[in-house]
N, C-alpha and C positions, 0 to 999 in steps of 0.2 A: 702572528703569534698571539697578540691581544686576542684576536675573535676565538681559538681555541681555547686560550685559559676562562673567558666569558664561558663558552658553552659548555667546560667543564665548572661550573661553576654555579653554573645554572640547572644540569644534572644531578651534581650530586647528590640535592636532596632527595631524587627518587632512584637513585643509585643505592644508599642507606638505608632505604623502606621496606617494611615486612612484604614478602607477597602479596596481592591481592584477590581476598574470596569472593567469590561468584554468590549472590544473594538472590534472591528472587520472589517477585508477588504472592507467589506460592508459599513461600516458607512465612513472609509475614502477614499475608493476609490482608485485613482490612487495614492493618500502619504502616501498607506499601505506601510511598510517598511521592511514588514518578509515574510516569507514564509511559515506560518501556517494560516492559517483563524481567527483563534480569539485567543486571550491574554491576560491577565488578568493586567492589570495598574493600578501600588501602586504609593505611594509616601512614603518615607521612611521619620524619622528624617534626618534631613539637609538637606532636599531637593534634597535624594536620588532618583530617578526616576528608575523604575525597569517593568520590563514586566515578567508575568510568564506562559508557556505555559499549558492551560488548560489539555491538554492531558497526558504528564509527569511529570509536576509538578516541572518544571525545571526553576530557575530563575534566567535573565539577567539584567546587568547592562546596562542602557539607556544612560544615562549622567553622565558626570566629576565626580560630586558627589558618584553616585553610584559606578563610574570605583574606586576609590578611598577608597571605603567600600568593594570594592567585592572578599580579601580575609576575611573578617573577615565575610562577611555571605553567604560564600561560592556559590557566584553568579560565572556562568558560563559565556563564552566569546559570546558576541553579534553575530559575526560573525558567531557561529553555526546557525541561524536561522535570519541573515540576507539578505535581497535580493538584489539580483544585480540590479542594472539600466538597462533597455531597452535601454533608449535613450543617454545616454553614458556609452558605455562599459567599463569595467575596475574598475567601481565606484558602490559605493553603493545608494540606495534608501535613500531618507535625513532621522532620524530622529526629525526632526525640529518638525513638527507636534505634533509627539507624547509625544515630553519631552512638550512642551507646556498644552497640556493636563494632563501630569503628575503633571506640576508643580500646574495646576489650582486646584488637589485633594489635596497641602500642605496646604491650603488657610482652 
């Protein structure tokens, strides 16, 4: 009984969540910020913002919020499928863009 009401529990939060849209390198261009082509952009409750990659089905915390839920829904580290910057090395691709967009599907 415990491990059911755990795993409803642990659900919920993406039980409550808006759909998630399908984004891609194409639509943003040069402030695409991963390294897959397209990904899938949730918004969780609290304004979790999360990406999930179409192919594996693997999903990453975006922003603060998320970083902050992403043991309890077993989101994986951004950095696996984030892209470096061209034009300063050492750094990542922003994502500024995308949490903005994520946050526009809490609304």
């Amino acid at each position: 009984m415990r491990k059911i009401l755990l795993g409803l529990l642990l659900a919920s939060p993406l039980a409550l969540a808006a759909p998630p849209k399908l984004i891609s390198a194409e639509e943003f261009g040069a402030d695409w910020p991963f390294t897959t082509e397209e990904m899938h952009l949730q918004c969780l409750p609290g304004n979790a913002v999360v990406v999930t990659d179409p192919e594996t089905g693997r999903m990453y915390a975006v922003n603060g919020a998320a970083s902050g839920k992403a043991r309890q829904l077993g989101l994986d580290p951004l950095d696996q499928v984030w892209a470096e910057s061209e034009s300063i090395p050492g750094t990542k691709v922003s994502v500024g863009t995308v949490i903005k967009a994520g946050l526009a599907l809490c609304n």
